[in-house]
N, C-alpha and C positions, 0 to 999 in steps of 0.2 A: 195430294202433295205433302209432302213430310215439312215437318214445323223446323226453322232453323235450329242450332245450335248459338246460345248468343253467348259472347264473351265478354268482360267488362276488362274495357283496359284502363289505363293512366299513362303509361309509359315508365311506370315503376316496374325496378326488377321480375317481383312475385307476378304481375299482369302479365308479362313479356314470357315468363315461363307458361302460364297457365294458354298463353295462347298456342307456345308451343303444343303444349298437352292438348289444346281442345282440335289443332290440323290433325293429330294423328284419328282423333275421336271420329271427327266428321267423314274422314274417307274412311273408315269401318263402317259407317253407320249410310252413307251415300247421303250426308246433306250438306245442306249448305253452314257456311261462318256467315256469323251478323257480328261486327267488332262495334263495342257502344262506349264511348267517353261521354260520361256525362259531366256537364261544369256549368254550375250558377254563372260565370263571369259571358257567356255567351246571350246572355239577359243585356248587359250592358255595353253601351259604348264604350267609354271608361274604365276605369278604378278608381277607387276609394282614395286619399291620401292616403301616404304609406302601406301602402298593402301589399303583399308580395308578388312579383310578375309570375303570371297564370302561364302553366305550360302551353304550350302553342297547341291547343287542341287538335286541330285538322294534320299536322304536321304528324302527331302521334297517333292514331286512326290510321291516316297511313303509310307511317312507318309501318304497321306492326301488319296491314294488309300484305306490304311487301313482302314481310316476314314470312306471311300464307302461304305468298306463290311463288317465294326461296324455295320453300318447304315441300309444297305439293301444287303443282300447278294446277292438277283437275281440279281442286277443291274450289267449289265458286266461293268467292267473300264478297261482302258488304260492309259499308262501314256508317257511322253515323255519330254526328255531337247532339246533345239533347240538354239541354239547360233545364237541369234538377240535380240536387241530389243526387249523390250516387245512390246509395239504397232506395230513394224512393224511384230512378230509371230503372234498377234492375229487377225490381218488383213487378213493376208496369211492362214487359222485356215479357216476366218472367207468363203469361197471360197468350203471348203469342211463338212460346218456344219451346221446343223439344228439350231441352233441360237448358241451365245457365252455368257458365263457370264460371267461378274468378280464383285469381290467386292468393294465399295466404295471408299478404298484408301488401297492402298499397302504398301510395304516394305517402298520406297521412298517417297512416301506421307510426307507433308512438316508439321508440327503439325497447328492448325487450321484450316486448308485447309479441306473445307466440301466433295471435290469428285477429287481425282488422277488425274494428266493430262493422265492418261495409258485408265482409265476407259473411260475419256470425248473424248479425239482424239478417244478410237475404236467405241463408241456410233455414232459419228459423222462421220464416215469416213467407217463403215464397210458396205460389200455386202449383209451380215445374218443379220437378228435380233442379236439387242444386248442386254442383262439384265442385268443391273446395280444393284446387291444386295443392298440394304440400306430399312432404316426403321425401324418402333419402333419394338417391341416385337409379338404385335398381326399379324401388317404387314407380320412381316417376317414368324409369323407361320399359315397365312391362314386360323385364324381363323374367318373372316368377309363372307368368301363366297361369295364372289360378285367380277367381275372384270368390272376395271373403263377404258372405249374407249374414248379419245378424240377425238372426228370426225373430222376430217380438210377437208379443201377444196377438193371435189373429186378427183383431179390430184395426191394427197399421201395417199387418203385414203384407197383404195382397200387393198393393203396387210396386211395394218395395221388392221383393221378391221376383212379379213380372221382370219388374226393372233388371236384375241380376241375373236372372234365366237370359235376357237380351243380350248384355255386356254377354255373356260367357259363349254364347252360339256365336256372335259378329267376331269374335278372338279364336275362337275352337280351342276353350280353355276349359280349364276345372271351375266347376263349381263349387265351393265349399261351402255349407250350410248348417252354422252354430246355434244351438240353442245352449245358454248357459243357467244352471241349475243349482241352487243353494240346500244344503240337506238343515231343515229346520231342527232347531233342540224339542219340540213338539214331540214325543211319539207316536201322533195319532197320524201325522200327516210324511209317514216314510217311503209311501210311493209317488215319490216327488221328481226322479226320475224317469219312472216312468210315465209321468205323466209330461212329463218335459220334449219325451222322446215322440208320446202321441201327437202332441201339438207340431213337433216337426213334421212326421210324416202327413200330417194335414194342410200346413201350410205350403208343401210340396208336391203333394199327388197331384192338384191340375196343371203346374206349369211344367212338371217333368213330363205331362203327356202331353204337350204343347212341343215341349222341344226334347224330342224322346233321343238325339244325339246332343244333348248337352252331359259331359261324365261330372255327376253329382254325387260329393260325399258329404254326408249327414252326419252331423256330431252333437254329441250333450255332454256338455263338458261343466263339471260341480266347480261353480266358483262365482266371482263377480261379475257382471256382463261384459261391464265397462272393461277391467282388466283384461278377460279375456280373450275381447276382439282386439285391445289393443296389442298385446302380444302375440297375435296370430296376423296384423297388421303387417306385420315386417317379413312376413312372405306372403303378403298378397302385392297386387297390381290393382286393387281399388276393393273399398272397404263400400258395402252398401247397407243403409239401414233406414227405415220407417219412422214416419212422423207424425204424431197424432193432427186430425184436421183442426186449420188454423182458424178462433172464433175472434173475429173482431183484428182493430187494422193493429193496436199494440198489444206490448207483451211479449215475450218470448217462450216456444214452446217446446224446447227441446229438453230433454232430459239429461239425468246426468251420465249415462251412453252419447247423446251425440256433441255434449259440449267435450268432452276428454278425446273422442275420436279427432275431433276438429281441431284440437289446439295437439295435440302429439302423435297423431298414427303417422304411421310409417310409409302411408301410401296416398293419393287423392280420395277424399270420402264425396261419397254421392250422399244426399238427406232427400230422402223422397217421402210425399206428402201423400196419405190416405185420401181420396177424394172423400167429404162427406155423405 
């Protein structure tokens, strides 16, 4: 039996979208929604003096189920309040699901602020795939058909990669698959290209014979990673990239490809973790 799809709500805007985005998800992929609010104040009978009144938990859980079976009735949901921390539930979440999503910024989101510390620590820190909902309008509604793979160094690429051959078979879309390449001032090391281009076709030969109707185009494109998934970003439908494995419970592992994707692409990024 396939692992949920879990979502983290609040009842803030960003949550409420990203659930939207995770109904369409779940009925491609045939699993189920786990909707998860988590809030310290479910600890206590009370509050604190003066402390600000705690959103009605249960009431936003399922509201946002409703929203599921507005949305798509076949989709089965769940819903659940768990007193922790939001990062530390969706970590814990993240151990018995088929990836996690949340949205761009939540309740606590600070105004300006382009991406939640909640979103960025579980992006960074979690065991499953994570999806960061964000992005413009087309982004968010899938209508470019194509999903954009940043290919990284083979030691993270595998799962990531899996992962994108996935996404592009359940959509019966394009695959795009970037490898971005810097021409060194060195002239001893000018076949940098090419060798840019062999790590592609290696990190692609088993999953393309896995999903031999998946339409994959391959690219090596001279420039800066970060830049240049982020501008090829705005005609995708989900940006996907690799995560070195995660040592030890702090820290942040992400580089600076997946913090840039996360605070400005144009589309939902998935962070998928190398198993060790």
């Amino acid at each position: 039996m396939e692992l949920p799809l879990v979502v983290g709500v609040d009842g803030s805007p960003g949550s409420l979208q990203a659930v939207d985005w995770a109904v369409a998800e779940a009925a491609r992929h045939g699993l189920a929604l786990r909707l998860v609010y988590a809030s310290l104040w479910e600890r206590y009978e009370g509050m604190p003096e003066g402390a600000e009144e705690p959103v009605a938990a249960e009431a936003v859980v399922e509201g946002a189920a409703e929203r599921v079976r507005g949305k798509d009735p076949q989709v089965e949901v769940t819903v659940d309040v768990v007193p922790q921390e939001a990062t530390d539930a969706l970590l814990d979440e993240a151990h018995r699901a088929f990836a996690v999503v949340t949205g761009a910024r939540g309740r606590g989101g600070l105004a300006g602020l382009l991406l939640g510390s909640v979103s960025l620590t579980v992006a960074a820190r979690a065991t499953a795939p994570v999806i960061v909902v964000r992005g413009d309008p087309a982004g968010l509604a899938g209508t470019h058909e194509r999903i954009l793979l940043g290919a990284a160094d083979r030691a993270i690429a595998g799962a990531a990669t899996r992962f994108a051959f996935r996404e592009a078979a359940v959509r019966h879309c394009v695959l795009d698959a970037v490898r971005a390449w810097r021409r060194p001032a060195h002239p001893a090391a000018e076949h940098h290209e090419e060798g840019a281009a062999a790590l592609l076709e290696a990190v692609l030969r088993a999953p393309t014979a896995d999903h031999p109707d998946v339409r994959v185009r391959p690219a090596t494109v001279e420039g800066v990673a970060r830049r240049v998934l982020l501008d090829r970003s705005a005609a995708a439908d989900l940006v996907v990239i690799g995560a070195r494995p995660r040592k030890g419970r702090f820290g942040l592992q992400l580089g600076r490809v997946g913090h840039t994707l996360l605070h400005h692409a144009y589309c939902p990024v998935a962070v998928v973790p190398q198993p060790e």
